[in-house]
C-alpha positions in Angstrom: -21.3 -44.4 42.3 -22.8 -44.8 45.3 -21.8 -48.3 45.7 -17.9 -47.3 45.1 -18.5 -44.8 47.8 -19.9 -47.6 50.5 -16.7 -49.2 49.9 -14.7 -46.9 50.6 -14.2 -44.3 54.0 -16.2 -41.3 53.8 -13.5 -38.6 54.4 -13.2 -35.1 54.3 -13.3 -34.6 50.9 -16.3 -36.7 50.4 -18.3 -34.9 52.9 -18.4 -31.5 51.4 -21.1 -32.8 48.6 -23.4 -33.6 51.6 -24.6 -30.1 51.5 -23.5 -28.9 48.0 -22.8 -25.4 48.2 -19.7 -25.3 45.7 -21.0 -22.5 43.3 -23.3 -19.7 43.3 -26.8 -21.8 42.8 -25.8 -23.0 46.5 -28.6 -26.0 45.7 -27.6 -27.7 49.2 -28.1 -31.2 47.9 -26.6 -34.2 49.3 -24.8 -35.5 46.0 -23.8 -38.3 48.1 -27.0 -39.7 48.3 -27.1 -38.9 44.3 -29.4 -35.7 44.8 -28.5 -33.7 41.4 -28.8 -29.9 41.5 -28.9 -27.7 38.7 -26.0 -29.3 37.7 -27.7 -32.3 37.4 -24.6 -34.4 38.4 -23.9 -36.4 42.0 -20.3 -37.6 42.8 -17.7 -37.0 40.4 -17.0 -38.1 37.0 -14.3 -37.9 34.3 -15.1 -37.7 30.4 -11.6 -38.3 29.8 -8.1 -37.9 29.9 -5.3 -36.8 27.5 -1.7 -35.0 27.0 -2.6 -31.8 26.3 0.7 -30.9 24.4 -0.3 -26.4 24.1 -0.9 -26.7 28.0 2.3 -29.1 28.8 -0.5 -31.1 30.9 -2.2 -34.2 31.9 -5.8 -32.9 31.3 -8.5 -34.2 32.8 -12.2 -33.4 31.8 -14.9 -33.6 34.4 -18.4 -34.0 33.2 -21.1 -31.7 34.2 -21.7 -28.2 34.5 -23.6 -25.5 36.1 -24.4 -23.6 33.4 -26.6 -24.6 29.9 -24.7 -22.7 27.1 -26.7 -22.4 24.4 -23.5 -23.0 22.0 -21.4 -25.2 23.8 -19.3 -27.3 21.8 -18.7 -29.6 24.9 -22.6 -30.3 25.4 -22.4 -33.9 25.2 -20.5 -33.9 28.5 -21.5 -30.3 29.9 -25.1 -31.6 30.4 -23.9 -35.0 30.8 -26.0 -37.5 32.5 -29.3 -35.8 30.2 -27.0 -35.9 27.3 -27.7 -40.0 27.2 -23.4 -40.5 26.4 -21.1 -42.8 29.0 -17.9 -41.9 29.4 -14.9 -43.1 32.2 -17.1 -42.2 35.2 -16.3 -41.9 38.8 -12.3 -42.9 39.6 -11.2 -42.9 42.6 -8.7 -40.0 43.6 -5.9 -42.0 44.1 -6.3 -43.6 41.0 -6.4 -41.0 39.0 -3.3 -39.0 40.9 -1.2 -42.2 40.0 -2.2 -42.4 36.4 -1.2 -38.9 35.9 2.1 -39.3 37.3 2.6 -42.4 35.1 1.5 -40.6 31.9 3.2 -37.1 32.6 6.7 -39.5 33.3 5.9 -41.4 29.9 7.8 -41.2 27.2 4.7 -39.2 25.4 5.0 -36.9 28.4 8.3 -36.1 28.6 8.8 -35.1 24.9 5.5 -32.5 25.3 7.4 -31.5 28.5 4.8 -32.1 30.8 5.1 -30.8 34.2 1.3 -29.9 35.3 -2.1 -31.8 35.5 -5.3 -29.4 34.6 -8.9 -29.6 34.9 -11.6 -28.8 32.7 -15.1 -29.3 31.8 -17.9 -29.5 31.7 -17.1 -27.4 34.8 -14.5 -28.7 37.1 -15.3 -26.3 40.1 -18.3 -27.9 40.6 -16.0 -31.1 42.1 -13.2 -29.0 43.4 -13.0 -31.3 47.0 -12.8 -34.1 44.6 -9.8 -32.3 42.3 -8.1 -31.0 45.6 -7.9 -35.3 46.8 -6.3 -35.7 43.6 -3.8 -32.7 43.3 -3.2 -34.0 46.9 -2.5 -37.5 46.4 -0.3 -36.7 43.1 1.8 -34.2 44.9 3.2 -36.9 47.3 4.2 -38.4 44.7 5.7 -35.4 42.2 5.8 -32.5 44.8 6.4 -29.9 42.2 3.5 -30.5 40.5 1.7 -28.0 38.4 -2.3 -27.5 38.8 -4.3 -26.0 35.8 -8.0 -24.7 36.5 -10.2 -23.6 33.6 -13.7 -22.2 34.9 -16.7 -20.6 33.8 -16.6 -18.4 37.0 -19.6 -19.3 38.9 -18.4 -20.7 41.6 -19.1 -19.5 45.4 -16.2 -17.4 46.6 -15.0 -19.7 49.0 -14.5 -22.5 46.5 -13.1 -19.6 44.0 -10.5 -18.7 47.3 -9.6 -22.6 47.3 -9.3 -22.9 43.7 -7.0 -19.6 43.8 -4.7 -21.3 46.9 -4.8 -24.7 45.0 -4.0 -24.0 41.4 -0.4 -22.4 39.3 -2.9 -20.9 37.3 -6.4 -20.2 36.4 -8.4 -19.9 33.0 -11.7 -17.8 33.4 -14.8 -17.1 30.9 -17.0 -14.5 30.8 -19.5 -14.6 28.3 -21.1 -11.5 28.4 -21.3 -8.6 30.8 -25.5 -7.6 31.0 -27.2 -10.0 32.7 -30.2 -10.4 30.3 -27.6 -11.5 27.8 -25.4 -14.0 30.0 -29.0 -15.7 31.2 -30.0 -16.0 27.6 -26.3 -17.6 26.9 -26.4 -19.8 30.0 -28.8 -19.6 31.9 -27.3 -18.2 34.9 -26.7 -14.5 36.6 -23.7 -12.4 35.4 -23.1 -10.4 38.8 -21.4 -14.0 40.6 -18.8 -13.9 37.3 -18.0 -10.2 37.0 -17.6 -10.6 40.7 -15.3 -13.3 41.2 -13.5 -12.1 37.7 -12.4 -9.2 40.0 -11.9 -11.2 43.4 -9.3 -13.2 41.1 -7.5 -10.2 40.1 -7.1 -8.9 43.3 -6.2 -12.1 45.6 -4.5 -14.2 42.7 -3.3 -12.0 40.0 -0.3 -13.7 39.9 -2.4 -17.1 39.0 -4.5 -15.5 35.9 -3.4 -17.8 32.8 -6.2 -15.3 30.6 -9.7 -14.6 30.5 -11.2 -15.6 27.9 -14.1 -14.3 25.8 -16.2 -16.1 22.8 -17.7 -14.0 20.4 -20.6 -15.0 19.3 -21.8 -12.4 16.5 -25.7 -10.9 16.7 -25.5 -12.0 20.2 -22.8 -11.1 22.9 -20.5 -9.1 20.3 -21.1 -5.8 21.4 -20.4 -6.5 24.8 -16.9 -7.7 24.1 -15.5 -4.1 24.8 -17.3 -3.5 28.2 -16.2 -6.5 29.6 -12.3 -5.4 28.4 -13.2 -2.2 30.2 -14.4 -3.8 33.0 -11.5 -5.7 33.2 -9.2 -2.5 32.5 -10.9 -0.6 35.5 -9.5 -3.5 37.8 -6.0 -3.8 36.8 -5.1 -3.4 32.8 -2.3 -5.5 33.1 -4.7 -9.1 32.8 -5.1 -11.0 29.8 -8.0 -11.3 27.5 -8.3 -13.8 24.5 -11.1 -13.1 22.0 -12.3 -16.2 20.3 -14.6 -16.4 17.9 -17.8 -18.7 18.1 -18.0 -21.9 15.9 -21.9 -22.6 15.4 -22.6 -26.1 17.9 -25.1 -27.7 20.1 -28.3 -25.1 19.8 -26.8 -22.6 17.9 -25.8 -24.8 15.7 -26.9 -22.8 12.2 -25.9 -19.4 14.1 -22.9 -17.8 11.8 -20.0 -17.1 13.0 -17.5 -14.5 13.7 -16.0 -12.5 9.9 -12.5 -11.7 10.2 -13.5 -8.3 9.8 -15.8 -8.2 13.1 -12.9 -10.3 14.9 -10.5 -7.4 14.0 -13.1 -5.0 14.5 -13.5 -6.0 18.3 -10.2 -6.3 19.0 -9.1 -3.4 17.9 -12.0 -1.5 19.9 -10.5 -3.4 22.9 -7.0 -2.3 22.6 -8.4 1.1 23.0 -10.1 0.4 26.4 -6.5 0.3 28.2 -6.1 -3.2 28.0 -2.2 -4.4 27.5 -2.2 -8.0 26.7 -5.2 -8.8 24.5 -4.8 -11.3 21.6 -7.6 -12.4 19.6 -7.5 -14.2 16.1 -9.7 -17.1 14.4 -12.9 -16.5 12.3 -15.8 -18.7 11.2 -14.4 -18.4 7.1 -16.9 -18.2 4.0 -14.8 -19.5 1.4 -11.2 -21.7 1.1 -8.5 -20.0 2.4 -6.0 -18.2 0.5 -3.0 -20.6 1.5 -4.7 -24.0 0.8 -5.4 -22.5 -2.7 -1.9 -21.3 -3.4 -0.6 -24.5 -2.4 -3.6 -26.8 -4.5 -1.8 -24.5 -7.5 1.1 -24.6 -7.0 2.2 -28.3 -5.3 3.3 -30.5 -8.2 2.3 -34.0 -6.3 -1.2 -32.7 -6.6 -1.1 -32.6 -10.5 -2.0 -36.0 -11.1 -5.4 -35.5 -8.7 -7.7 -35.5 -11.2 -10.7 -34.7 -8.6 -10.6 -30.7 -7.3 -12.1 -31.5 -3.9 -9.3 -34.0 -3.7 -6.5 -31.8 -4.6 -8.2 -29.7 -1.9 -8.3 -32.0 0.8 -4.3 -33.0 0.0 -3.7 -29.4 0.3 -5.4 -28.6 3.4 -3.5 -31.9 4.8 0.1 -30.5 3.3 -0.3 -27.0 5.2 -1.7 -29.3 8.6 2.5 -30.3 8.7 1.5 -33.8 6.5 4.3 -35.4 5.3 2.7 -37.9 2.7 1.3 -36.4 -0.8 -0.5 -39.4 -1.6 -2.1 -39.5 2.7 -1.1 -43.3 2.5 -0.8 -43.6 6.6 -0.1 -47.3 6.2 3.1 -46.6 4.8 4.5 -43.5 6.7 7.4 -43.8 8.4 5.3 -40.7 11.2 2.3 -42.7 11.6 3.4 -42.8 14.9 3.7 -39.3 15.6 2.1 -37.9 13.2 2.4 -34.7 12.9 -0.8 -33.2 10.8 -2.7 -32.1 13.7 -4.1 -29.1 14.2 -5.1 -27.2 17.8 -5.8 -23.8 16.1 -6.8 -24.5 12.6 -7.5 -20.5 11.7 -3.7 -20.3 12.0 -3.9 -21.7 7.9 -4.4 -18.5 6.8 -2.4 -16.6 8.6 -0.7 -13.8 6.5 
């Protein structure tokens, strides 16, 4: 990284990770010079990129973060360089602002209707001069281009005020609302979230995509309603997605959310005031009740002599797969296929 950045001019942008004060640890390293704060990361790096078809974007996933969730199911790049995985690595803004462009105007792009490039994590805040150079370079080339920002909130206000000026719209997490329990989920304060949650909804309300809440069950669940009436108290108009936990990383063998506590929570929400509050998933105990009507009742299964096979076929079938027999090879959609899932819970929807 450091070599790249001998070759090329140290600008603006560059210079604000001399004395790295992006988010509320406020380390003051030179991450020029490859001194890692709690974030353990120097210059920039992407994980990856992709069309993300729900968003309508050209994502693009930093590595790093500032926090240590103890569940995250992103770990491998989240504490990314200790994780020991490689990924893309440092790209120079330019670079990256004209592969978007060329993706979101490909073919693939235009039929998800692409209009936006977004940034996640890892956490992207911690390399917002960075994202700004890109979203800069981009727009002189698409000037109507959409930013998406999705954050753990813990960045320092002034980078929070920039990513509020920057972005069409912002994603925001809190993950619990005492502070004993958000340091025993991440390892960080609560007070610099609740309190840029609320600077949000006063100077960019009109930029709130959600906030979003996991529910992790023994842990953070009975907390789920203060936060909603913390949020409430500031303006009950935002909106809060409840998601359930799915056991990863260190909390791997942790259960998950019952439908019945994921109903139970919301429903204890809608009472605090809230207007727009959707939550749905679960972590399920047994085989949905849609995958077994189908196994029953599909005829194409009949000659599956093996159960978990029928199963698997059926599970495929309600995924939108076209193919009984799941002979890729030979389907005319292998192309585009369309058996993919962003919200698998939605299988047993009644």
């Amino acid at each position: 990284m450091k070599e790249s950045l001998s070759e090329e001019r140290i600008d603006e942008w560059t210079r604000k990770f001399e004395h790295c004060v992006l988010c509320e640890w406020k380390c003051g390293v030179n991450r020029l010079e490859g001194e890692p704060g709690v974030c353990g990361v120097g210059m920039p790096e992407i994980a990856y990129c992709n069309l993300a078809q729900v968003l309508r974007s050209y994502s693009v996933t930093m590595l790093g973060c500032d926090f240590k969730c103890i569940y995250c199911n992103a770990y491998r790049l989240s504490q990314y360089p200790g994780s020991g995985w490689f990924y893309r690595g440092y790209i120079d803004p330019g670079e990256l602002a004209a592969e978007a462009i060329r993706r979101i105007n490909s073919p693939e792009g235009k039929a998800m209707h692409v209009d936006k490039i977004s940034f996640t994590g890892g956490e992207p805040s911690i390399h917002f001069p960075y994202i700004a150079k890109v979203v800069e370079e981009a727009r002189e080339k698409m000037p109507e281009l959409g930013v998406g920002f999705a954050t753990n909130g813990f960045a320092s206000q002034p980078t929070l005020q920039q990513i509020i000026d920057l972005c069409s719209y912002v994603t925001f997490e809190i993950k619990a609302f005492h502070d004993d329990t958000h340091r025993a989920i991440t390892g960080a304060p609560v007070e610099p979230v609740l309190r840029n949650a609320e600077y949000l909804i006063r100077k960019g309300r009109d930029k709130i995509r959600a906030f979003r809440t996991i529910v992790i069950p023994g842990i953070n669940d009975t907390e789920i309603e203060e936060i909603a009436q913390f949020l409430a108290s500031i303006d009950p108009s935002v909106p809060l997605r409840i998601i359930p936990f799915r056991p990863n990383y260190i909390l791997y063998y942790h259960p998950g959310p019952t439908k019945k506590r994921m109903d139970e929570i919301g429903q204890a929400v809608l009472k605090t005031g809230l207007e727009n509050v959707w939550w749905r998933g679960y972590y399920p105990i047994e085989v949905t009740k849609q995958v077994v009507e189908v196994e029953t009742a599909a005829r194409e299964f009949k000659s599956v002599k093996q159960e978990g096979a029928r199963r698997a076929f059926a599970y495929s079938k309600l995924a939108g797969c076209i193919r009984p027999d799941r002979n890729c090879g030979k389907c005319p959609m292998k192309l585009n296929c369309p058996a993919g899932l962003k919200e698998p819970w939605l299988l047993d929807e009644e």
